[in-house]
C-alpha positions as CSV (number, residue, x, y, z in Angstrom):
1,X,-5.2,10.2,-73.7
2,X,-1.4,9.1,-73.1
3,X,-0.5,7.6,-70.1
4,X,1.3,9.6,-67.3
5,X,4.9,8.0,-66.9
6,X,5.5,8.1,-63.0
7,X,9.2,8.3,-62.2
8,X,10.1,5.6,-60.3
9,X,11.9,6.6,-57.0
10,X,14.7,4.7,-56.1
11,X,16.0,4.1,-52.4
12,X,19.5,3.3,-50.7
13,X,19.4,2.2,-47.5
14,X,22.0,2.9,-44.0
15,X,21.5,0.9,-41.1
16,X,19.8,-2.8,-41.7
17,X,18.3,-3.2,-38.0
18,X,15.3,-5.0,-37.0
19,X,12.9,-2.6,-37.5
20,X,14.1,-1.7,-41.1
21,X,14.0,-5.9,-41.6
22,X,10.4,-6.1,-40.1
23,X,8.3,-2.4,-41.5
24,X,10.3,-0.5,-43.6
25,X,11.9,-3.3,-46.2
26,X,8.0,-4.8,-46.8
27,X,6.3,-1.6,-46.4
28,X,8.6,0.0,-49.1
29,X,8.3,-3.0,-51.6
30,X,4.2,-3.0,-51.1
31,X,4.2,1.1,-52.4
32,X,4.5,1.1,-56.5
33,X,7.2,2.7,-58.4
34,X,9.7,2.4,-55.2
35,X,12.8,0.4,-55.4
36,X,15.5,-0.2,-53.0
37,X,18.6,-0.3,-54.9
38,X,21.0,-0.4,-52.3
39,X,21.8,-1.3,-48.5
40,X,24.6,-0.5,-46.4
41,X,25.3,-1.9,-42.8
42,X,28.0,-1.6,-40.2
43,X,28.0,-5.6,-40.9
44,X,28.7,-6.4,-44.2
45,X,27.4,-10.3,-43.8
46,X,24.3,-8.4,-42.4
47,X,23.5,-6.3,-45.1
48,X,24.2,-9.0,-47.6
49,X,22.0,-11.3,-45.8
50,X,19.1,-9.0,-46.2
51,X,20.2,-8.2,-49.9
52,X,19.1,-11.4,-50.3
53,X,16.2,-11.9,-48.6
54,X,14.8,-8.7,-50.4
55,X,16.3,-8.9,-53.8
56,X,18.1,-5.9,-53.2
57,X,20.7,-5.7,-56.2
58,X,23.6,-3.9,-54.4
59,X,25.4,-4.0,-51.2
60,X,28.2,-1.1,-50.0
61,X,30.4,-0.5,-47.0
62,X,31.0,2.8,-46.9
63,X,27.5,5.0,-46.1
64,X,29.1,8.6,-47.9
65,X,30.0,6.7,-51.4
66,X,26.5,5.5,-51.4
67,X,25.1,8.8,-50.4
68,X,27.0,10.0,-53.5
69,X,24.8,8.0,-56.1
70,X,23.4,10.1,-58.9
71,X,21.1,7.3,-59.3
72,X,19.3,7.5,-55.7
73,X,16.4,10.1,-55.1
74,X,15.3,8.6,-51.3
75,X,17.9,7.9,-47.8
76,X,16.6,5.8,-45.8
77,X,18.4,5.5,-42.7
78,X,18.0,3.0,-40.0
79,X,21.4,3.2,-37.8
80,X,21.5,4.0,-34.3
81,X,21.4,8.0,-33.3
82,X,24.9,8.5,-33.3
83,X,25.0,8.1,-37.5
84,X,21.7,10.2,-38.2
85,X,22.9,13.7,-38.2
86,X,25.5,13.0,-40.7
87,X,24.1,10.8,-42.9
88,X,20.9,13.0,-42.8
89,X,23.0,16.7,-43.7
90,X,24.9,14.8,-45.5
91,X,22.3,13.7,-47.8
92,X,20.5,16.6,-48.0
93,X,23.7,18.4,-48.9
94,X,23.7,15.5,-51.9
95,X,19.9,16.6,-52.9
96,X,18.5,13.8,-51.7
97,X,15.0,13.5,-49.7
98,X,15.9,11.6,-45.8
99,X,13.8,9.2,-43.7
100,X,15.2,9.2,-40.4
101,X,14.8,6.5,-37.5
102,X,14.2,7.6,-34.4
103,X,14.9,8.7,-31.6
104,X,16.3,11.9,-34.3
105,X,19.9,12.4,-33.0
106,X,21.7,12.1,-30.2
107,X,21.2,15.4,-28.3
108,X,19.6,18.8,-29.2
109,X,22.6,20.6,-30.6
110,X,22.3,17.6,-33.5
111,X,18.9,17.8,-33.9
112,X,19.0,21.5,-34.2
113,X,21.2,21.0,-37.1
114,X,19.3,18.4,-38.7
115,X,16.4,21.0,-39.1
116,X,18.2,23.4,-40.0
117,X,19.9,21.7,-43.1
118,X,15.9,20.4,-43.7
119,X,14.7,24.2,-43.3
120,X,17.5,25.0,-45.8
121,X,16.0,23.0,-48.4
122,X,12.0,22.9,-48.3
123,X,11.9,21.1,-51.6
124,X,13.5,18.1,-50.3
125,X,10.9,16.0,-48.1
126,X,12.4,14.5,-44.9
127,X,10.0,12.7,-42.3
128,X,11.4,11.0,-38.5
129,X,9.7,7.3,-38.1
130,X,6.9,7.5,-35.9
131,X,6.7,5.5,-32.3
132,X,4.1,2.8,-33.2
133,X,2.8,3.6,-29.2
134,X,-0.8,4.8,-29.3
135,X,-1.2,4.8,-32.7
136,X,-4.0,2.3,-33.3
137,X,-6.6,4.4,-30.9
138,X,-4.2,7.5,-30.6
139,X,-6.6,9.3,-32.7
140,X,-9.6,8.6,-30.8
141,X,-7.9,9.2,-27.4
142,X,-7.5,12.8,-28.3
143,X,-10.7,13.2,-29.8
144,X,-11.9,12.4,-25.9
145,X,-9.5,14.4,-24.3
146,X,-10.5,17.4,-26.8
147,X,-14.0,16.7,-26.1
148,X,-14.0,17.2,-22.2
149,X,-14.7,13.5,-21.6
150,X,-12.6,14.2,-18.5
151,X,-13.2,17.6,-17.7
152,X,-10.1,20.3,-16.9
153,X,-7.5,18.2,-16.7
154,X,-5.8,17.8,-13.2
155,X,-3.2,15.8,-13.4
156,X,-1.6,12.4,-15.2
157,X,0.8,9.2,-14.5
158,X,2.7,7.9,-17.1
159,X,4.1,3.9,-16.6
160,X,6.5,2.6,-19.3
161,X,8.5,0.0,-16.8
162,X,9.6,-3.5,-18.4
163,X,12.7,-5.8,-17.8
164,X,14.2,-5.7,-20.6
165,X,17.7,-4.9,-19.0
166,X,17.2,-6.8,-16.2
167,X,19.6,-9.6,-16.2
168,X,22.8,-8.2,-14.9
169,X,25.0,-11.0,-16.7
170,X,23.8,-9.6,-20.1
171,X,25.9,-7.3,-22.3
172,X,25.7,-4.0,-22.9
173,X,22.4,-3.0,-25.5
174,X,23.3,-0.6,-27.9
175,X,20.9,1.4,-26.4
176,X,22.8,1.3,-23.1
177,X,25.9,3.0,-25.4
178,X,26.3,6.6,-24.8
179,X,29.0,6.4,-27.7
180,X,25.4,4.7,-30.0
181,X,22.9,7.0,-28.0
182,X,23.8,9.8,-26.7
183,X,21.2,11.7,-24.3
184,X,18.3,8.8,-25.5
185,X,17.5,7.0,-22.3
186,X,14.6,4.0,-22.7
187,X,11.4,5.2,-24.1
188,X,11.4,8.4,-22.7
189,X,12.0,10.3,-26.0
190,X,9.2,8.0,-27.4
191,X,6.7,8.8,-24.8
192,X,8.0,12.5,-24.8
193,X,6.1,13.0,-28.6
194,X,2.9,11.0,-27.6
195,X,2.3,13.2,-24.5
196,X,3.4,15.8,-26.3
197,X,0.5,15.0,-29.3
198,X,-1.7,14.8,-26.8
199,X,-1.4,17.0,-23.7
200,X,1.6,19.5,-25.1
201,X,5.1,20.1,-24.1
202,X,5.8,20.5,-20.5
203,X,6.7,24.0,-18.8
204,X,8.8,22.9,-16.0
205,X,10.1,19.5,-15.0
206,X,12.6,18.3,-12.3
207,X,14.0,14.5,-12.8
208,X,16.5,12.0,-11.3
209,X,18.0,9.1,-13.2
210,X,19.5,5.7,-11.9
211,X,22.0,3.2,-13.6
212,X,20.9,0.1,-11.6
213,X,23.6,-2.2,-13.4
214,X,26.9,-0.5,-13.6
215,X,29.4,-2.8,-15.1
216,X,28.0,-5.1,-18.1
217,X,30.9,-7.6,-19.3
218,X,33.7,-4.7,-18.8
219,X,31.7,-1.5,-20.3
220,X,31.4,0.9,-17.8
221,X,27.5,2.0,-18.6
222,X,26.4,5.5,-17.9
223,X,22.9,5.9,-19.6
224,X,20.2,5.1,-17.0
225,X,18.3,2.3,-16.8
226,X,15.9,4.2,-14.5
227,X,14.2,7.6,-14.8
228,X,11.3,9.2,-12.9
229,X,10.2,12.9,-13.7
230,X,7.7,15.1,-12.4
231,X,6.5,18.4,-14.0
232,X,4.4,21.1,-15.0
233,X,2.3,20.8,-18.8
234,X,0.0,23.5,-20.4
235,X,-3.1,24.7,-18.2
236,X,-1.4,23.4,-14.6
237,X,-2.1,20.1,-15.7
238,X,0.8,17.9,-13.3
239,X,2.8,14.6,-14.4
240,X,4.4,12.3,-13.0
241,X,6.5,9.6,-15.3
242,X,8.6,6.6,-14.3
243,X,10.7,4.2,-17.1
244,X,12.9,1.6,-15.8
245,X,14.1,-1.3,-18.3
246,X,14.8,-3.1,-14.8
247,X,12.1,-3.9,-13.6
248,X,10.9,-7.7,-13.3
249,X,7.4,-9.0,-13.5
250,X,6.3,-5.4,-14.7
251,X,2.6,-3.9,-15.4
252,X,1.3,-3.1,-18.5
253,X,2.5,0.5,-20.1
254,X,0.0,3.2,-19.7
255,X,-0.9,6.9,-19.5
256,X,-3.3,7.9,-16.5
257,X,-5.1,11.3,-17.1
258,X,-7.0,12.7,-14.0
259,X,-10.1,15.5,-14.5
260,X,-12.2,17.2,-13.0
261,X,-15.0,14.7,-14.5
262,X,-13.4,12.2,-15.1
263,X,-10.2,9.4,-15.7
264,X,-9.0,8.6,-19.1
265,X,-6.3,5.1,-19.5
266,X,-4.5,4.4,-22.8
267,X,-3.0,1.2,-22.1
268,X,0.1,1.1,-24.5
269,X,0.9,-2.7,-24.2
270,X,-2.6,-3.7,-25.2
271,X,-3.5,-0.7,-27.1
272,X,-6.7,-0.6,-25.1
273,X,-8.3,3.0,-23.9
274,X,-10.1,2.6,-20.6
275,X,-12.3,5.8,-19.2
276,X,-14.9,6.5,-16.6
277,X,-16.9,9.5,-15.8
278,X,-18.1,11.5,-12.7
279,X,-21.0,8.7,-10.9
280,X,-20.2,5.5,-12.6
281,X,-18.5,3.0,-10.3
282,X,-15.6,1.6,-12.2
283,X,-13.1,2.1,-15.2
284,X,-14.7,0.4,-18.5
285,X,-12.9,-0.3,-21.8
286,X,-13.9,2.2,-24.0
287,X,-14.1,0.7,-28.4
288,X,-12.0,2.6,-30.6
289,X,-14.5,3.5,-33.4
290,X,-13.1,1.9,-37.1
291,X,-13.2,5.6,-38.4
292,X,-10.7,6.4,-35.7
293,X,-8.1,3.6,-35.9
294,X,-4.8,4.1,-37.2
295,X,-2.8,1.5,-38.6
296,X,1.1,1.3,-40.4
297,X,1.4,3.2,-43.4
298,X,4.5,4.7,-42.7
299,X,6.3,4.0,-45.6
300,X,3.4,5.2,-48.0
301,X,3.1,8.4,-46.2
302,X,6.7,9.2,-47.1
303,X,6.8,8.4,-50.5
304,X,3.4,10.2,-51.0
305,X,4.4,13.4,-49.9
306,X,8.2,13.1,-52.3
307,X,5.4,12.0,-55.1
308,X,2.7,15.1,-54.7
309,X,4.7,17.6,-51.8
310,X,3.8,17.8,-48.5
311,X,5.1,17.3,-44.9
312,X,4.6,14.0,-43.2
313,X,4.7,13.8,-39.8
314,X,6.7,13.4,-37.4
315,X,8.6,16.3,-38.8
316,X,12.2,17.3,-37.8
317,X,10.1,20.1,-36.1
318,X,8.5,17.7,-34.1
319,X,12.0,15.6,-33.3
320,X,13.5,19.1,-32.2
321,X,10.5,19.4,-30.0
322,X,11.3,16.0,-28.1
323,X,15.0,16.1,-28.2
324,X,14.4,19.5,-25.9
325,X,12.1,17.2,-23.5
326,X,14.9,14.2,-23.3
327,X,17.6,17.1,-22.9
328,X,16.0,18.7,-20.7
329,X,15.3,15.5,-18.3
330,X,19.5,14.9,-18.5
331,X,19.9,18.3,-17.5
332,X,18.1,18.5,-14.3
333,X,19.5,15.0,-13.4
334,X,23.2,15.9,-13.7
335,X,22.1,19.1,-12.3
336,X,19.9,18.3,-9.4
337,X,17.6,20.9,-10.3
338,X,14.2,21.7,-12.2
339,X,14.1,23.2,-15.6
340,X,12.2,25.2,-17.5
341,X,11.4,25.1,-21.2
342,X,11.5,25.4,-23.7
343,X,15.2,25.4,-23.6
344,X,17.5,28.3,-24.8
């Protein structure tokens, strides 16, 4: 019987961050019949730098003349949000199948338009990068939560505070960048798909933000470096959620889900789930089963669905979804009232 020949699928890369250094540059290399041809970075000496390191055979400048390669099937773009609605309608105007960093854009009118140009063309495979939060006993959590391990759910507290833009003498974070960022404040967009995974998205929710640290080195910051929300999810259930990238000597990350039977903690830093039932006397750390544990495949899951058709998740569905949560949260800020969703 002859041997199938399998197409190898051939990658350019926009946007040589960390996290394309750390997962996506091993985790493409490690899937068979995927090679990266191609890397282009704002910083030349960057991109050339990791050219080397990953025996990637060319290096551009200019992200549209390598979007325009005959000989690239796959976009893989790691830039901050302000670049991913081009690059990504610009690609798929060019044929070509998109992985998109997250958070997906910088507002919902982009996102909107990245789905559309998606919708447009169901035969090309596009897929956001999934936060890594929860993932290891995500699975499991909801399987607890679906269960009734709590009972009708009451109410939850979600912590994500760390001091990671605490020192006022530091410069401005790309992240801290409305130019880079747009409406993407801290985790909250991240946070915004796991709660929305595993509770829904919220009905109603009134929020105020705070930039603690003005003035960084001369640039004039304006995305907040503190945000507390409270609302209104599916079935009445209440939240209440606090970021801050300001706060020193901070507690571990972690989602608080109050029933009727019971409390349910997924601890984010540790990737620990914590529970406790009606008549026991304390909270006790609750073993992810190995049939329930998810690890990194992120790469893999991409490239199989270009390979046999599919739709990996996060879709651009599921970015839309959250871009209407962080949108929403700017909205009643500036506006000083609650909101309702999902948004118009």
């Amino acid at each position: 019987m002859p041997h199938r020949v399998v197409k190898k699928l051939r990658v350019g890369i926009v946007g040589a961050g960390g996290i394309v250094r750390q997962r996506h540059l091993p985790g493409l290399q490690a899937v068979p019949n995927v090679q990266v041809v191609a890397v282009c970075n704002a910083r030349v000496e960057t991109a050339e730098s990791i050219a080397k390191e990953f025996h990637i055979p060319d290096v551009m400048d200019d992200w549209a003349e390598l979007i325009d390669r005959r000989d690239l099937d796959i976009i893989w773009i790691g830039t901050p949000p302000h670049l991913h609605a081009p690059i990504t309608i610009s690609a798929l105007e060019a044929g070509k199948h998109v992985f998109c960093q997250a958070r997906m854009a910088m507002n919902l009118r982009e996102g909107r338009e990245m789905l559309a140009a998606a919708q447009a063309r169901p035969q090309l495979v596009t897929m956001l990068c999934p936060p890594p939060h929860g993932m290891k006993g995500g699975k499991f959590f909801q399987k607890l939560l679906h269960d009734g391990y709590a009972g009708e759910l009451w109410h939850f507290r979600l912590t994500a505070v760390n001091g990671g833009f605490s020192d006022p003498l530091a410069p401005a974070h790309w992240r801290q960048r409305t130019e880079l960022s747009g409406h993407n404040v801290l985790s909250v967009g991240i946070y915004a798909e796991v709660l929305q995974r595993w509770i829904g998205s919220p009905r109603r929710l009134h929020s105020q933000m705070k930039v603690s640290i003005p003035k960084r080195e001369g640039y004039v910051v304006h995305v907040p470096d503190v945000v507390q929300v409270f609302g209104q999810w599916p079935n009445g259930v209440a939240g209440t959620l606090e970021w801050s990238g300001v706060a020193q000597f901070a507690p571990d990350e972690t989602l608080t889900i109050y029933g009727r039977d019971g409390t349910l903690v997924y601890n984010f830093t540790k990737d620990e789930i914590f529970g406790a039932r009606r008549g026991e006397k304390e909270l006790r750390r609750l073993a992810v089963p190995s049939e329930f544990q998810t690890s990194w495949t992120v790469e893999k899951d991409f490239i199989d669905a270009v390979v046999n058709g599919g739709r990996p998740e996060p879709s651009f569905e599921t970015g839309v979804q959250y871009l209407e949560f962080t949108e929403a949260v700017n909205l009643s800020a500036r506006g000083g009232h609650a909101v309702e969703l999902p948004l118009p």
